[in-house]
N, C-alpha and C positions, 0 to 999 in steps of 0.2 A: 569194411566196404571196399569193394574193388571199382576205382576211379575208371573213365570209358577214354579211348582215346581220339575216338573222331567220331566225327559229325555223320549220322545215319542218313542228312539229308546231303549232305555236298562233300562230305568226305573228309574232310580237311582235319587239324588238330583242332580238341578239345581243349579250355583254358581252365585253371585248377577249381576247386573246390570253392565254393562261396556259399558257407551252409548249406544246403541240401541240392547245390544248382552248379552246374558248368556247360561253359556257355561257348559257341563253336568260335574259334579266333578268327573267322572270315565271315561267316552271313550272321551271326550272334544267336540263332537258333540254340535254346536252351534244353537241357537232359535234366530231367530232373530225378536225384535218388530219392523216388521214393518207395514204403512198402509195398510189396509185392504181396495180394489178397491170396491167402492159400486156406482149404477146408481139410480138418484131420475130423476120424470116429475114432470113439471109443465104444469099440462092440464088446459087448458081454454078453454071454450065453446064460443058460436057464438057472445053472449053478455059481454065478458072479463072476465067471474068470474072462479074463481078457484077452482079445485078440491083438496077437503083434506082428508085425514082418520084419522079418530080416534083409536090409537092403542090398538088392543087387547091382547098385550104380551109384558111383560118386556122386555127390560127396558122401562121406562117412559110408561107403560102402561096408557090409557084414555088419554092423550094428542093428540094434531093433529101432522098431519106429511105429509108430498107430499110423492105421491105412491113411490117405490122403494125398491134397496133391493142391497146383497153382489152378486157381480156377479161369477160366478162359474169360476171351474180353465180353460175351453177352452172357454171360454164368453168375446166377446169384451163389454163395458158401454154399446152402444146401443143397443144389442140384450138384452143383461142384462134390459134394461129399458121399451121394447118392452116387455119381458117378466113377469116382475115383476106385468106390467101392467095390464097385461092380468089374471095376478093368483088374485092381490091384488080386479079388479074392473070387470070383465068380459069381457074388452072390447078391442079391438083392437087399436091400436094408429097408427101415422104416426109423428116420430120425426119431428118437422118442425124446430129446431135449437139449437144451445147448449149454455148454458148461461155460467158457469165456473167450474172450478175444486176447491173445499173446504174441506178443512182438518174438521177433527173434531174427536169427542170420541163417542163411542158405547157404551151409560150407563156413570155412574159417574166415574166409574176407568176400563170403557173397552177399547178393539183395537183403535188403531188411525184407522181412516176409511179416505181414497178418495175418495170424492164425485163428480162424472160428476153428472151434471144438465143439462137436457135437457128441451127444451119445446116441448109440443105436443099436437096432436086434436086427438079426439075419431072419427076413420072412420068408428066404426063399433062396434053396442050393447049400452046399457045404462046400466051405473054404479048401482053394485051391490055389497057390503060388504064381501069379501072375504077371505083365508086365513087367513093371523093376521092383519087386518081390521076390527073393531067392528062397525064402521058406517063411511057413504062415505058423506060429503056434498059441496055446491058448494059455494064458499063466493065471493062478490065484492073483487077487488081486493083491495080497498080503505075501508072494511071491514072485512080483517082475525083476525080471534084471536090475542091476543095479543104475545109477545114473552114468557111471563110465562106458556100457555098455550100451546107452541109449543115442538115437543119434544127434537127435537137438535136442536142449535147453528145454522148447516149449513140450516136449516130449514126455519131461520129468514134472516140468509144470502142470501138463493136463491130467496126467497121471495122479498127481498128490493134491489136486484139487477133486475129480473122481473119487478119491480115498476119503477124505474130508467132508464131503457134502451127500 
């Protein structure tokens, strides 16, 4: 987790870590670390293979990843995931169900991030590399990348629960 160093309200220094809180050493306005709500898909097409992107923006840039993104401040996960979809691939989806909520870190000492996972079918367009997507491909589901090659944690997480269930 990467500590903040000043105060977003009056600028000043931030004072250290006290469990998930640091608190400004002038007006005592508190920052709190906490998770960051993000929605991932796991699209699959007619034949069960999966859709991944390869990232084109730090962190862990060139690695795979399932579409998704931080959902904004009035975004419930699934609009969040509908839309993510929509900027990351071109295409339309239709949530068909949710796999789990998975903690994880954004980068090697970023936000703790909450992860909804959902799964879903493309109802509409064929994937196209978008946004911060550098290429889109479709893998057997009994042939993804491996987890070195993946870029978060919850990544390999959503993936081996998808396989499982």
């Amino acid at each position: 987790m990467r500590l903040r160093k000043h105060c977003s309200d009056c600028g000043s220094s931030l004072g250290p870590l006290d469990g998930n809180v640091q608190r400004c050493t002038a007006c005592g306005l508190p920052y709190y670390h906490d998770a960051k709500p993000c929605a991932a898909v796991l699209v699959l097409d007619g034949a069960g293979n999966l859709l991944l992107g390869r990232r084109a923006i730090e962190p862990r840039i060139g690695l795979w990843d399932i579409p998704g993104g931080f959902c904004g401040p009035d975004e419930t996960p699934e609009d969040c995931a509908v839309r993510e979809l929509l900027e990351e691939t071109g295409c339309t989806i239709e949530l068909t169900g949710f796999v789990a909520h998975l903690i994880d870190t954004y980068g090697d000492d970023g936000d703790h991030t909450l992860n909804a996972v959902f799964t879903a079918r493309i109802v509409e367009g064929a994937p196209v590399a978008a946004d911060d997507v550098a290429e889109l491909r479709w893998f057997p589901l009994d042939d993804v990348p491996s987890a070195a090659e993946l870029a978060f944690r919850n990544t390999s997480e959503a993936i081996e629960l998808l396989r499982t269930t």
